[in-house]
N, C-alpha and C positions, 0 to 999 in steps of 0.2 A: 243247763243250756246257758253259753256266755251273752252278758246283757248286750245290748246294741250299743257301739258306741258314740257320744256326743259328736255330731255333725263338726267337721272342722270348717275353719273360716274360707269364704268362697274364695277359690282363683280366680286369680286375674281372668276378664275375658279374651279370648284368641282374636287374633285379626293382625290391626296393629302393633303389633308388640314388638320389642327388639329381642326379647329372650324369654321364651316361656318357661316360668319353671318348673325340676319335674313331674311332676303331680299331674301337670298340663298336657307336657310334650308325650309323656311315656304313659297317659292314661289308660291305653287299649291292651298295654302290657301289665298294668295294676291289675285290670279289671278283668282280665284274662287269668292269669294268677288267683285271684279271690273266687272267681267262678268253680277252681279247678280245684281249692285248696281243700286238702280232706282233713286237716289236723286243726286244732281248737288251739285259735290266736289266746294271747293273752287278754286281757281284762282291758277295751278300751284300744286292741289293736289292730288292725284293718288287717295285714295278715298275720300267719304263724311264721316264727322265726324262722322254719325252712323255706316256705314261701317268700321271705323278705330276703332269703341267703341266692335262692333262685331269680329275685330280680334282679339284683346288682351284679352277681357273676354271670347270667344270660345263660347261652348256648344249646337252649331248645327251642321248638316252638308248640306253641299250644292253641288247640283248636278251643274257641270260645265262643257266643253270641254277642256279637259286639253292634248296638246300631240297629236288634233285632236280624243281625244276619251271621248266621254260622258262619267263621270267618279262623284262617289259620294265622296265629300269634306270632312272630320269633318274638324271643326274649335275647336281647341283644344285653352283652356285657355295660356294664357302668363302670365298673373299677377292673385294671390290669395289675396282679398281683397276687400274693400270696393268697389264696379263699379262706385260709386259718385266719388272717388279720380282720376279716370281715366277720366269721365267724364267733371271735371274742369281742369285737365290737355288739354286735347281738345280743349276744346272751349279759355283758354287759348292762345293756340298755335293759333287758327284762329282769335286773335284778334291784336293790337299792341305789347303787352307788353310778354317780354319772362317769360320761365317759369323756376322756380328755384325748382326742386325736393331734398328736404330736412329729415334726418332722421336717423337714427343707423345704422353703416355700417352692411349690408350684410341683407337690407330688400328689394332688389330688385327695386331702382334707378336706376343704368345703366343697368337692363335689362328692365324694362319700357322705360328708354329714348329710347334706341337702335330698340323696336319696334315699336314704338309712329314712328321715324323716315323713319323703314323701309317704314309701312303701309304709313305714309304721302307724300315722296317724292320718296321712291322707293331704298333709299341707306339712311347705317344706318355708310357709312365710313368718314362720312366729322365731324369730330372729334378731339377736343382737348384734352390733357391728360394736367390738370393743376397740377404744381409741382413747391419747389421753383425756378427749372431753366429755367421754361418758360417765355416769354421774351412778348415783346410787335410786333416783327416780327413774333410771332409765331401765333397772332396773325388775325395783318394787310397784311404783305406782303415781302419779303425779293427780293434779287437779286441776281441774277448769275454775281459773280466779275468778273472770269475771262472773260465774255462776254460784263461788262461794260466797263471794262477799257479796251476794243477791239473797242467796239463801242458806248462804251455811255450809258446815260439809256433810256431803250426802252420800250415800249410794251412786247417785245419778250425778254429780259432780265429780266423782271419782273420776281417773282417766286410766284405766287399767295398761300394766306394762305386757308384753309377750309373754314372760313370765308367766304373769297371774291369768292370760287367755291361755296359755299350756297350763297350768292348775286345775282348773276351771274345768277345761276339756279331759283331761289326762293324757294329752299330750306331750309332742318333745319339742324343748326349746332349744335352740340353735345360738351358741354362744361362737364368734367368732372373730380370735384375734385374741384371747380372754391376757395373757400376759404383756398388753398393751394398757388394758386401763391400768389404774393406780392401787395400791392395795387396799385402800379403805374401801372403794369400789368392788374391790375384787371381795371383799371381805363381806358384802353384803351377798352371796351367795352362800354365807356357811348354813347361818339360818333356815334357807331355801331348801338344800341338801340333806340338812341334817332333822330339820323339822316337819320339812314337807306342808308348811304355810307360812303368809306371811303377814305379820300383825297390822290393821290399821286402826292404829291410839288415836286417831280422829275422830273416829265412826262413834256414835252410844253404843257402850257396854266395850268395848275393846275389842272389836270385833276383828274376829280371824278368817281370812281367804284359806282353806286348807286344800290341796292338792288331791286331785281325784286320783283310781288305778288308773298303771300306764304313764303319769306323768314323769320325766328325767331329763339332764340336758347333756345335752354333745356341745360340747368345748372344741375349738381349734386353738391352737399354736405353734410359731414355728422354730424351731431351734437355732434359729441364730439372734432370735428375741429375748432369748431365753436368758434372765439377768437383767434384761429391763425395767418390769418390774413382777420377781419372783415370786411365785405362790405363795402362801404361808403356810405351813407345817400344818396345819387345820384345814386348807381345803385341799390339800395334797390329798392328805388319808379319805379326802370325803368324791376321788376321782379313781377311773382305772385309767393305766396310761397305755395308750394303743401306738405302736411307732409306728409312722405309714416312712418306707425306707423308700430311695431313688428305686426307679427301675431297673431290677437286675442287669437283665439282659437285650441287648439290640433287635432282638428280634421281636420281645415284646414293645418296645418305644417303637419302634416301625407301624406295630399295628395300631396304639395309642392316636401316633400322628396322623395315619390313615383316615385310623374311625372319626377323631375328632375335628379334624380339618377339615373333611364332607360334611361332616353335619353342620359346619359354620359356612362353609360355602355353598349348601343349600340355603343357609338361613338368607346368605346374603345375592342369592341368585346368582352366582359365579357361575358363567360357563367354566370357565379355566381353572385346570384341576391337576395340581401336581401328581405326573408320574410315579410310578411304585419306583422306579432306580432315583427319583429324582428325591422321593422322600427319604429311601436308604442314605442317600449322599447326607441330605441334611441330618439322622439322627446319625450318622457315623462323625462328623464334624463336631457336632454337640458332644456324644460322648468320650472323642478322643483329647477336644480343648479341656472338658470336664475333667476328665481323672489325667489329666497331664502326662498320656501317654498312649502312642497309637496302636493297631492291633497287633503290629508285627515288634513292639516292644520300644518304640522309640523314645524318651524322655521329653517334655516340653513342659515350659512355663504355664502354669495355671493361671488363668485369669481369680479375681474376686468375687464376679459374680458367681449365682449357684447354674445357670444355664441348667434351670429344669426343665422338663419335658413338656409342662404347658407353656414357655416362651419359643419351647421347637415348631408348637404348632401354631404358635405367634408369629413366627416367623414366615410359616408357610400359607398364610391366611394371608400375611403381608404380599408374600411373594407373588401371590396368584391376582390380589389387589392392580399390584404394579404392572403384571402381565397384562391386565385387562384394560386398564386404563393408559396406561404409558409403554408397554410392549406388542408383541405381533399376537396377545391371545393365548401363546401358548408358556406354560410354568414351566423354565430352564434352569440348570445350576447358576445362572448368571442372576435371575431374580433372588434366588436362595441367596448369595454373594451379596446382592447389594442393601439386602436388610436383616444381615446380621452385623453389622458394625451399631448398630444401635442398640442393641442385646448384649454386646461383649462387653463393648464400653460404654458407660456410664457415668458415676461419679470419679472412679480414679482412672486415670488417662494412660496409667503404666498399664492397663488391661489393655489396650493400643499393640504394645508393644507383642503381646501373648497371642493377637489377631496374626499379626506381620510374621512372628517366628512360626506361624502353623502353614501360612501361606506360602511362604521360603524353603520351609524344609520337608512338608507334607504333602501341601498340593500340587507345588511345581515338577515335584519329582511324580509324583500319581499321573500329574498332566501330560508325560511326555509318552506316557503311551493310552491313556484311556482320554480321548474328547470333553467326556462332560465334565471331568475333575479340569482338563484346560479353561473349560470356559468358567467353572466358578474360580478358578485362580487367577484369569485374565482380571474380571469384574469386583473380585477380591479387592487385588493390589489397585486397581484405578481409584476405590473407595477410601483404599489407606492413605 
C-alpha cells in the first residue's frame, strides 16, 4: 500500500483574489479524479499518471461526492495539443530526470507546468520566477540575519527556498524562465538534479536537506531566449526537453480563445462576450499576420512579434473590456481592430507597416463583400 503523501502548503484562500491558482479553481475536478482513480500513483503523488494525463486533456465527466453531495464532474481540457507532448511530460516527471518545457512564448508552458504540478502534488505555488536578479539563495536557501546574529545559524533561522519545501515534501518545483537567470545561478541546480539534496555547511555536522520520493522540477523557457544565457552541457543531460509547438491548426486556437477568454470574463464579470464568428475573425487575423500568408495563399510581411495565442486571447479580453466600458456592450470586429495595434506593434515600429499591408490588401478586399471584415478594416486603418 502507497504511503500518504506529505500535505502540500495551503492555497491561497478564495474570495478575493484576482487569479486562483489551479489546485483552487479546478479542485472539484482533482478530487473527482482521485475519488475515481483506480491505479496506484506514484510514491508521494496525488494522482496516477493516467489520472494526471485525464485532467489536463479533459473531455469527460465524472460522477463524484464532492461537498458530501453526489455530484457529476466534467473534466474540462487545460492544454490544446498534441496529448503525446503531455504524456512524455509525465512520465518524465515520474522518472529521474527534470523536465525542461521549451517553445515560443505564449504557447501555454506555464500553464501546463502549473497544472502538471497542481494534479501531481496537490500545489502549483512552490515556484521560481527566473530573471537576471535571481541569485543562487533564491534557489537553495537564505537566512533570517537578524535571528543569526542573535542566535547563530539554526534550523529555525534557516529560511528554506521552494526548492528545499519541494524536497521536503517530494514534490514538484516550478522553475520559470530558467534561461533567463545567469549561469552560475543556473548552475546551482546541477547539484539539486543530480544529488537529489542540497548541503547546509552552516548547520553542525554538514547537514543535508535530501529530497523525498516524487520530488523533480518543471523548467520553462522560451526559444527566442534561447542564447541568452545557455544551459551548460551538465544540466542539459540533467533535463528532458519537451517542445510545446504553436498551435497547429485554426480550429483548435478558435477553441483555445473561446475556452480561455470565458473563463477571464467570468473572472472579471463581463457581460460582454465576443461571438463565435467574432473570435474566428480574430484567430484568422492572428494566424495569417503570423505565418505571413493568408488561407487562400496570399504572401505578406511578417511582423516581429510572435502573436501567440495567449496575446489572441489578450486581445479579446481587451476587446470585450472596451465594449463594456467605452462601446454599446456588445464585442464587434471593430473592438478586435482597435486593440490589436498594441499587440502588432511594439518595440519596432516597421511592425506598423506589416499591420497597414494586412489591412490594404486583406481586409479591405474581405470587407467589400462580408460586413464584419468591413468594420474591423474601417477601425483598423483609423488606428493606423
Amino acid at each position: 500500500m502507497a504511503k500518504k503523501p506529505v500535505p502540500a502548503p495551503p492555497p491561497p484562500a478564495t474570495g478575493d483574489v484576482l487569479r486562483e491558482p489551479a489546485e483552487v479553481r479546478y479542485a472539484d475536478q482533482l478530487e473527482a479524479l482521485r475519488q475515481t482513480d483506480t491505479e496506484t500513483p506514484p510514491e508521494n503523488w496525488r494522482l496516477s499518471p493516467r489520472a494526471v494525463l485525464a485532467y489536463v486533456t479533459g473531455g469527460k465527466t465524472i460522477q463524484a461526492k464532492i461537498a458530501g453531495k453526489a455530484v457529476d464532474v466534467p473534466i474540462t481540457r487545460k492544454f490544446f495539443g498534441d496529448d503525446g507532448v503531455v504524456e512524455r511530460a509525465i512520465v518524465t516527471l515520474a522518472s529521474e530526470r527534470a523536465l525542461l518545457l521549451v517553445g515560443e512564448p505564449g504557447t501555454g508552458k506555464s500553464w501546463l507546468s502549473e497544472h502538471l504540478a497542481a494534479a501531481v502534488s496537490g500545489t502549483s505555488l512552490l515556484t521560481i520566477q527566473g530573471t537576471a536578479g535571481t541569485t543562487e539563495e533564491h534557489i537553495k536557501y537564505s537566512w533570517n540575519i537578524a535571528r543569526v546574529i542573535a542566535e547563530g545559524p539554526t534550523a529555525q533561522t534557516l529560511i528554506p527556498s521552494p526548492t528545499m519545501v519541494a524536497m521536503r515534501a517530494g514534490g514538484l518545483l516550478r522553475f520559470e524562465e530558467l534561461t533567463r537567470c545567469v549561469p552560475d545561478v543556473q548552475d546551482a541546480l546541477v547539484s539539486v538534479l543530480s544529488d537529489k539534496a542540497i548541503a547546509v555547511p552552516e548547520l553542525p555536522g554538514d547537514t543535508m536537506v535530501f529530497a523525498r520520493p516524487g520530488f523533480n522540477v518543471i523548467a520553462t523557457a522560451n526559444t527566442r531566449d534561447q542564447g541568452v544565457n545557455e544551459l551548460s552541457a551538465a544540466l542539459k543531460r540533467r533535463f528532458n526537453y519537451v517542445y510545446i509547438p504553436i498551435v497547429g491548426d485554426q480550429k483548435t486556437e478558435v477553441k483555445i480563445v473561446q475556452q480561455r477568454s470565458a473563463e477571464l470574463l467570468a473572472r472579471y464579470n463581463l457581460p460582454a462576450k465576443p461571438s463565435p464568428p467574432v473570435i474566428e475573425l480574430l484567430a484568422t487575423v492572428f494566424r495569417e499576420i503570423r505565418d505571413g500568408k493568408t488561407a487562400d495563399g496570399v504572401s505578406l510581411k511578417k511582423p516581429g512579434t510572435t502573436l501567440s495565442t495567449a496575446e489572441a486571447i489578450g486581445v479579446a479580453l481587451d476587446a470585450a473590456l472596451h465594449a463594456r466600458f467605452f462601446g454599446g456592450g456588445e464585442v464587434g470586429p471593430a473592438d478586435i481592430a482597435r486593440n490589436m495595434v498594441g499587440v502588432v506593434v511594439k518595440e519596432d515600429q516597421e511592425d506598423r507597416a506589416a499591420l497597414k499591408e494586412y489591412a490594404a490588401v486583406v481586409a479591405r478586399k474581405r470587407g467589400a463583400k462580408d460586413k464584419a471584415w468591413k468594420e474591423f478594416h474601417d477601425a483598423l486603418v483609423e488606428q493606423l
